[in-house]
Each structure stands twice: as C-alpha cells, then as structure tokens.
ROKE-675358 format. One record per residue (C-alpha): x, y, z. Coordinates in steps of 0.02 Angstrom, whole numbers. Layout:
! ROKE-675358
@x->X, y->Y, z->Z
...
END
This chain:
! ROKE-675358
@x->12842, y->-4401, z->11858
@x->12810, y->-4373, z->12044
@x->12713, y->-4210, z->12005
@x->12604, y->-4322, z->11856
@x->12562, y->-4447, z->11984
@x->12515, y->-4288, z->12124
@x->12401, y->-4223, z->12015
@x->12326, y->-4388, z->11980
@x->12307, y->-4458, z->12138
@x->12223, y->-4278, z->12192
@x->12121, y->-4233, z->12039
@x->11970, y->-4358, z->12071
@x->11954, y->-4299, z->12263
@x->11939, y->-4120, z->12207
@x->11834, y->-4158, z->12048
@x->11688, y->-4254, z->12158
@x->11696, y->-4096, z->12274
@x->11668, y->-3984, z->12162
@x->11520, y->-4080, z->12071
@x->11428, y->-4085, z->12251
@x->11473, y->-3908, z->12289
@x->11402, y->-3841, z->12104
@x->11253, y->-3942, z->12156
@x->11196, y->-3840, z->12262
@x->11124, y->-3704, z->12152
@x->11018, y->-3607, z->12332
@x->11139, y->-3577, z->12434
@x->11325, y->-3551, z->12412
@x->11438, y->-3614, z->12589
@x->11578, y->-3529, z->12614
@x->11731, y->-3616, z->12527
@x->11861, y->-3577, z->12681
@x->11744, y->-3694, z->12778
@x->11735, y->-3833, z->12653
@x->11933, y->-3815, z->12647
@x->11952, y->-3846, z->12822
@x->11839, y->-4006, z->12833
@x->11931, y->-4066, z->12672
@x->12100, y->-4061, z->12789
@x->12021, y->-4127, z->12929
@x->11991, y->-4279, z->12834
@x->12172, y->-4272, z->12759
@x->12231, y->-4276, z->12946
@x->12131, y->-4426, z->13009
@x->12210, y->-4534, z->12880
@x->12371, y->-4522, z->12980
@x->12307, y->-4603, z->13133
@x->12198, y->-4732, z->13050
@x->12340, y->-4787, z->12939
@x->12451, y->-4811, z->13123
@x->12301, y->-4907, z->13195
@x->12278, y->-5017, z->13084
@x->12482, y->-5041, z->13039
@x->12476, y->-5077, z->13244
@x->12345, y->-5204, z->13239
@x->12411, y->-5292, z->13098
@x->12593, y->-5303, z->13169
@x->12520, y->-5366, z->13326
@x->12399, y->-5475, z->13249
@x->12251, y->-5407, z->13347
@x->12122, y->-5498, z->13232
@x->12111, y->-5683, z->13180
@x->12030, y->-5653, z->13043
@x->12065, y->-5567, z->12889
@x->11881, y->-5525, z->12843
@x->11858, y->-5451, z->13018
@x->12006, y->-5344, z->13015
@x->11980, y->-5301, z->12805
@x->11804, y->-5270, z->12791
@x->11718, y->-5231, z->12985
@x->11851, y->-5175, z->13076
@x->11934, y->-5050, z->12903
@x->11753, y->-4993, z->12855
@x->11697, y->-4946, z->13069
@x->11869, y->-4841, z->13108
@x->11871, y->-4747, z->12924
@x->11704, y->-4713, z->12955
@x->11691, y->-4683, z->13146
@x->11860, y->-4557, z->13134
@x->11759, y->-4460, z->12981
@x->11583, y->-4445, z->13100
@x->11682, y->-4398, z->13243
@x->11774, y->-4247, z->13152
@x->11609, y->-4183, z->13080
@x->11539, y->-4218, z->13261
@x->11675, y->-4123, z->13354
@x->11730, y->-3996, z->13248
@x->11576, y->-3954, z->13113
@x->11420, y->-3983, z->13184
@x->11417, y->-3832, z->13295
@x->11467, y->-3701, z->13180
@x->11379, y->-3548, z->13130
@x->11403, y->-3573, z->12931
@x->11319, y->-3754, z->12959
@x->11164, y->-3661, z->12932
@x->11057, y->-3768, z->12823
@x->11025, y->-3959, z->12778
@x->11126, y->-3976, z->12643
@x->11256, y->-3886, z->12725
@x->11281, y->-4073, z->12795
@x->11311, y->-4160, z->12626
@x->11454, y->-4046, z->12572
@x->11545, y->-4066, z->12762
@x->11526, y->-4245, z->12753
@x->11589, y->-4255, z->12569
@x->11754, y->-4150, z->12606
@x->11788, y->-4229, z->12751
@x->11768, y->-4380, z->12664
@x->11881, y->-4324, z->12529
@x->11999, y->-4277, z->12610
@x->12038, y->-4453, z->12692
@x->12034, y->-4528, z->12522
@x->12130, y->-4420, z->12426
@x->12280, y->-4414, z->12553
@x->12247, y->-4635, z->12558
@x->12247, y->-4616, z->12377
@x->12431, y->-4522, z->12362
@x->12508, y->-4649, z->12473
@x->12427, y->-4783, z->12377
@x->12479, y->-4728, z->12196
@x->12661, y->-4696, z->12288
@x->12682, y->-4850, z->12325
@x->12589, y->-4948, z->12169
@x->12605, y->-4831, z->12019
@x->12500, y->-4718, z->11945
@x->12417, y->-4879, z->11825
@x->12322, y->-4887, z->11962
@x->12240, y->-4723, z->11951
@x->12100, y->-4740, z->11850
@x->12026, y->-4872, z->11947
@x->12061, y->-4776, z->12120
@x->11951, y->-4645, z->12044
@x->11812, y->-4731, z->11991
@x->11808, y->-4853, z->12149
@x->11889, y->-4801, z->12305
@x->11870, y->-4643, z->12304
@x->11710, y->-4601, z->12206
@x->11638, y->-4729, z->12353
@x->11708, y->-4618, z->12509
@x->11625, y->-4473, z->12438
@x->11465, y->-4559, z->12399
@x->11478, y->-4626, z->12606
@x->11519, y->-4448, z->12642
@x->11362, y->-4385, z->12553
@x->11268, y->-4500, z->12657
@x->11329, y->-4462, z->12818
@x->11325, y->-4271, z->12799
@x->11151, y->-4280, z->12744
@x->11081, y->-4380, z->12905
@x->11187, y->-4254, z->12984
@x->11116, y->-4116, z->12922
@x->10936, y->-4168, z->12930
@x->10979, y->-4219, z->13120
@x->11042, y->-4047, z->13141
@x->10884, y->-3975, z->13093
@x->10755, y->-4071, z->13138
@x->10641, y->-4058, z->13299
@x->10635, y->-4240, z->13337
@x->10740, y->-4383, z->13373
@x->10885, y->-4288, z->13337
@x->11035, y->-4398, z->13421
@x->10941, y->-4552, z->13322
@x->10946, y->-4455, z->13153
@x->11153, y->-4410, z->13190
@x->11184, y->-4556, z->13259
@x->11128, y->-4647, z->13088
@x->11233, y->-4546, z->13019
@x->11377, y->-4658, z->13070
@x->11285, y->-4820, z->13048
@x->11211, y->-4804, z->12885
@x->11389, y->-4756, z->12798
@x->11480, y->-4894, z->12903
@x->11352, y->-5017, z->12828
@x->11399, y->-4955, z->12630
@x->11565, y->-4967, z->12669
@x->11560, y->-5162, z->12757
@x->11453, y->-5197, z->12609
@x->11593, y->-5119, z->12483
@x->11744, y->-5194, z->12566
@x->11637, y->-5368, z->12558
@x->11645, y->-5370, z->12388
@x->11830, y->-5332, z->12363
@x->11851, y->-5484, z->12462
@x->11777, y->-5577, z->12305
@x->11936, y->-5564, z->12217
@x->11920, y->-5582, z->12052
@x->11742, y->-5602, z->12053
@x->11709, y->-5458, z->12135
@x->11679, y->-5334, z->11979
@x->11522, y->-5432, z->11940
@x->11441, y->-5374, z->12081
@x->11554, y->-5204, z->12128
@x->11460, y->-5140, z->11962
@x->11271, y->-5157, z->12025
@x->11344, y->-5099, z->12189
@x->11416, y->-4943, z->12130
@x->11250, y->-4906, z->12015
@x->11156, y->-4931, z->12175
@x->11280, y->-4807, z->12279
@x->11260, y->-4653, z->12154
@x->11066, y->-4679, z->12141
@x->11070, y->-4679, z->12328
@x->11190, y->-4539, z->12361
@x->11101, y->-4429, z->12237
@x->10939, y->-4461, z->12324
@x->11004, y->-4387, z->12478
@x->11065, y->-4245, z->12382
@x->10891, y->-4218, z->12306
@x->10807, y->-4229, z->12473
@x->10958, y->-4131, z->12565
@x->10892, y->-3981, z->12428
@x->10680, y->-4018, z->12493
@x->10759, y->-3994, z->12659
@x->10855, y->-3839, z->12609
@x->10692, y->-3782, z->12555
@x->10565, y->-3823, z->12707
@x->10722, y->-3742, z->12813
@x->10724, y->-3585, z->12699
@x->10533, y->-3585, z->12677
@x->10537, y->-3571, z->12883
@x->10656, y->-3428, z->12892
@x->10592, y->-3298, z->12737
@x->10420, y->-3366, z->12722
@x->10368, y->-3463, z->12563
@x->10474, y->-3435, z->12420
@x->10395, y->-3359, z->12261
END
C-alpha cells in the first residue's frame, strides 16, 4: 500500500517534467542537471514546512488569509527563486533561454512532489487525483514562469536584475491568486477552473516564447539557421 501511494504521490511531479523537457525539441539539457535542481526543490520543502509549523505554533500572524495565501505563496516561492538564483543561474549548462523554463520547472517539482508525499501520507491516496491536477500541475506551471523570466534575464542585454527579479514577483502573484481561491471553500472550483485554463495558456506561452528566444540566442551564436 505504502509503495501504491509512493508512486502516486511521485508520478504527476515526474510526468509534468518530462512533458516540459520533451518540449524542447532544439536543444537537449543535460538530465544530471535537471536531476539536481529537481532535489534542490525536494530539500527546500524541509525548511519551509518548519517555518511555517513555527509561525503557526507561535501564532506569528492574526490572520489566517495572511498567513494561508501571502505569507504560504511569498516563502514557497521566494525559497524556489533563491535556489535557482544561488545555485543555477551561474552554471555553464544554463546556456540558453529555455534552459530557464526546465530549471524553474524541476525545482519547482521537486518542492511539490516531496509536499505531495507528506500530504497523501497523512490524508490517503483519495486524494491523489486532485493533488495532480491542482497542486501540483500549478507549481510547475509557476515554475515555468519563473524559469522563463529567468532565462530571458539571463540573456538579455538590458534591464537584466528587473527581468530576474520578475521572476520572483510574477510567480508569487499566480500563486497569491491560486491560494485566494482555495480560500473560497466550496465555491472555489467555480472559479479554480477558469483559473487553471488561464495558468496553462499562460505557462505555455512562455514556453513558446522561451523556444523564439532559444532561437534569436542560437541564431546569434551559428548565424541564421537554414
């Protein structure tokens, strides 16, 4: 039973990973890379899960939205930019724009599929259908977007810092808006729908203009391609 609800609390993480990663049909990064930022974002769930068990148990926050929906979507987010900031950024196989948008979706992934174990652990695996299609289909669709402001700050001429430092804002602004609408309760399909049609046309907009970046980059380096 344990090993039933392993594989189901894992299969989604890996499945969305590999969908991004067989999207890129240019440029192939190397998967040792992509494994590493996937456990980065395993290992941040550790100390966001203590953080937020602290602030709880000391009742940091008044109120609930603040600590459910601002102060949940800025640390999950913030802790995700900052290991992409510190430890991916700067390295030699981030060598192209969409480079960004796999990074930010394994790091991503990572965080949500080690969330999503301890969740189904402690609920039941009933709830993994749902976990797939909301939870964690959203953190990669965040992660999409962060890795590609990432990668198009990486390699652009001007207003770099801006362009990373959206990076964190504009995922941190999905995510507030997501975590609103759980707050609807019971209501809260009727609009988590719309929002979730609106996050995959989004997130696969950045991946289509990640690949016209890709391009311009490559076009830059070889010359125009034939």
């Amino acid at each position: 039973m344990f090993i039933l609800l392993l594989s189901a609390a894992i299969a989604p993480g890996l499945a969305l990973l590999s969908y991004f990663y067989l999207r890129n049909q240019m440029d192939t990064e190397p998967r040792r890379t992509l494994l590493n930022s996937f456990i980065f974002g395993a290992i941040i769930t550790f100390p966001i899960l203590f953080i937020q068990f602290i602030l709880k148990e000391e009742q940091t926050f008044s109120s609930v939205f603040f600590s459910n929906v601002i102060f949940t979507s800025i640390i999950e987010e913030f802790f995700k930019w900052l290991v992409i900031f510190a430890a991916i950024l700067r390295n030699v196989e981030f060598d192209d724009p969409y480079d960004g948008v796999l990074y930010g979706v394994a790091v991503s992934l990572g965080f949500a599929t080690v969330e999503n174990v301890i969740y189904l652990i402690s609920f039941g695996i009933d709830q993994a259908f749902m976990r797939a299609i909301l939870p964690v289909s959203s953190h990669a669709l965040f992660g999409v977007v962060m890795g590609y402001y990432y990668g198009k700050g990486k390699f652009s001429a001007d207003h770099q810092k801006k362009i990373i430092f959206l990076a964190l804002i504009a995922p941190v602004v999905l995510h507030i808006t997501y975590n609103s609408i759980l707050m609807m309760e019971e209501y809260f399909m009727y609009v988590m729908l719309p929002f979730m049609f609106f996050l995959w046309w989004f997130a696969l907009r950045k991946v289509k203009q990640a690949h016209e970046h890709l391009v311009e980059h490559l076009s830059r380096i070889n010359g125009p391609m034939s």
